[in-house]
Residue, then its C-alpha position, 0 to 999 in steps of 0.5 A: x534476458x528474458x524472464x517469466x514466472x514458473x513459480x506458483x506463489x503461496x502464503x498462510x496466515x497463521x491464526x492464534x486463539x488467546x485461552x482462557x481458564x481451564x484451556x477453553x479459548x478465550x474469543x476477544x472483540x476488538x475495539x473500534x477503529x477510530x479517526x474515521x473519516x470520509x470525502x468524496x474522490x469524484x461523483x462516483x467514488x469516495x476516500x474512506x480512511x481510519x486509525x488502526x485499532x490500538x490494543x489486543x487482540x491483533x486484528x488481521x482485516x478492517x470491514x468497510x461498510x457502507x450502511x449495512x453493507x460490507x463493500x471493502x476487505x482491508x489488510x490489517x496494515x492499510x488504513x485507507x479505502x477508496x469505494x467507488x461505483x457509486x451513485x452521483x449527488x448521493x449521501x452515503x454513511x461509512x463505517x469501519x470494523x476490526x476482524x481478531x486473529x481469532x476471527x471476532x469481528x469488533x464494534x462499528x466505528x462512528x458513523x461518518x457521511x460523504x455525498x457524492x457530487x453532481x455527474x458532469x456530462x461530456x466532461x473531458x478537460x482536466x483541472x489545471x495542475x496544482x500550485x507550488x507544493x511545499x513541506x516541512x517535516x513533522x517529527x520523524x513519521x510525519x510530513x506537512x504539505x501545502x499547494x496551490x489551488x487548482x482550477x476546474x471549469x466543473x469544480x475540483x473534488x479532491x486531491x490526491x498525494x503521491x509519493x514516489x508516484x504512488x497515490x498514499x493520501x486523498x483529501x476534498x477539492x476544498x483543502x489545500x494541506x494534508x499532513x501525512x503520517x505513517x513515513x519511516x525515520x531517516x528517509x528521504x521522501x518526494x512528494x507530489x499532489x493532482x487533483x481530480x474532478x467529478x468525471x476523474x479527470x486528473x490534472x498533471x502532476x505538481x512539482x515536486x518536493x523532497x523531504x527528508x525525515x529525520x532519524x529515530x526509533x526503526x530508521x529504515x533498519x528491517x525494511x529487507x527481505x530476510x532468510x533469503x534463498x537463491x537456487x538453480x534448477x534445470x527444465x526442459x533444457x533450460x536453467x531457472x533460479x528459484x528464489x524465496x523469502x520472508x517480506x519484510x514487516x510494514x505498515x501495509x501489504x507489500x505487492x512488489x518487489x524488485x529482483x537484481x542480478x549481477x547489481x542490475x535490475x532485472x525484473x520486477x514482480x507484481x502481486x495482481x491478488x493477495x500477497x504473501x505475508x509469511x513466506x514468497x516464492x518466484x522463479x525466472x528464466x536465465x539461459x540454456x548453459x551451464x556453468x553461468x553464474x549469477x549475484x541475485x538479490x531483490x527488494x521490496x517496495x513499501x506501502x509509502x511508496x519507497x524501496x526498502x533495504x536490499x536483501x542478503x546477496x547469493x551467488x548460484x551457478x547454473x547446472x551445479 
């Protein structure tokens, strides 16, 4: 079955101002992030990450910047940030600032410094694949994990930390332990590190180890799309099912989703650009006839890395 977008997709944010006496809007400052942190990713990129700004008002955005130049936008869900074009053998200075709902732009977290190491020239072998990866669970949000040093012929700069192959931590080629933080209750996790060299070069993958946290408050319950709707329409002599909904709430954006038909996967959806926050929308190709009727459901992929909860399912008939 052959499926193409037809759908444009929107979303808005809707901002709101805290008032003060006499109705005159009241323009909060949030505070600074904290937990900053900096290390170099390869001679020209470096891995920034921070806490996120506790207390009101809501922040919508973190500002990396780099000195006093602003180089990263950040939604207010994530909490990390590789910068790269950056110069080799440079020292740089981060820092991280909150944006509010209203659009106040908070204090500049401490400073934190990262250099760059030397660039390799015509370096094109990969270090070695890390050593055995082990784990525990660390309460029901958090793992431990510990893996074998790699080898490099330059030297490893840092190692990345996969889940579900996608890359959810970064930390210096001179670690080997990371606690990651930020997982769900109840959810089983495979986790995976490669490490990386001056000249990105990345080695294979480890082996991988399985965890599962276990249960607490918010056990994998609300990670669904809700007020899911499902339609048919006609175009051209063709017939297309029209979907929408509301992404569920997480700790970072959600950018894609997986579209089920009849209990099979039948694509999947990718935001190149800004995804929605409010309410998605998507519509795909399903035939010519008439009279064809389909069970559609989807569901997201959280920025851990795992497939949240599926949606209600819908049944749409085409040319009804």
């Amino acid at each position: 079955m052959r499926l193409v977008p037809v759908l444009a997709i929107c979303g808005s944010l809707f901002l709101a101002v805290a008032c003060g006496q006499d109705g005159v809007p009241e323009r909060r400052t949030p505070g600074a992030p904290v937990g900053v942190t900096a290390a170099a990713g390869s001679a020209t990129s470096v891995h920034v990450m921070w806490n996120r700004a506790s207390g009101k008002p809501e922040v919508t955005r973190y500002e990396v910047y780099r000195g006093t130049t602003k180089v990263k936008d950040v939604p207010s869900g994530e909490h990390m940030v590789d910068v790269t074009g950056l110069d080799p053998s440079t020292t740089y200075t981060f820092t991280v600032r909150a944006r509010s709902e209203g659009g106040v732009l908070g204090p500049p977290s401490r400073r934190v410094r990262a250099t760059t190491p030397e660039a390799v020239a015509a370096d094109s072998r990969a270090p070695s694949r890390p050593g055995r990866l082990q784990g525990t669970v660390a309460g029901s949000r958090a793992v431990q994990l510990s893996w074998g040093r790699s080898a490099d012929d330059r030297g490893v700069v840092s190692y990345d930390i996969l889940q579900g192959g996608s890359k959810i931590h970064s930390v210096g080629g001179g670690q080997t332990a990371a606690v990651v933080t930020g997982l769900r209750p109840g959810t089983r996790y495979s986790f995976t590190v490669r490490a990386r060299d001056a000249a990105d070069n990345v080695s294979p993958a480890s082996e991988a180890v399985r965890l599962t946290t276990p249960p607490g408050a918010d056990d994998g319950r609300g990670t669904a799309p809700t007020r899911f709707r499902a339609t048919t329409r006609r175009a051209d002599g063709a017939y297309y099912v029209d979907l929408s909904w509301v992404p569920p709430r997480a700790d970072g954006a959600i950018t894609e989703y997986e579209i089920h038909l009849d209990g099979q996967v039948a694509t999947s959806l990718v935001w190149g650009g800004t995804a929605p926050q409010n309410r998605a929308e998507y519509g795909f190709y399903v035939g010519r006839e008439a009279g064809e009727t389909y069970r559609v459901r989807i569901r997201a992929k959280l920025p851990d890395g795992t497939w949240g909860g599926f949606s209600a399912e819908r049944t749409v008939t085409t040319g009804r």
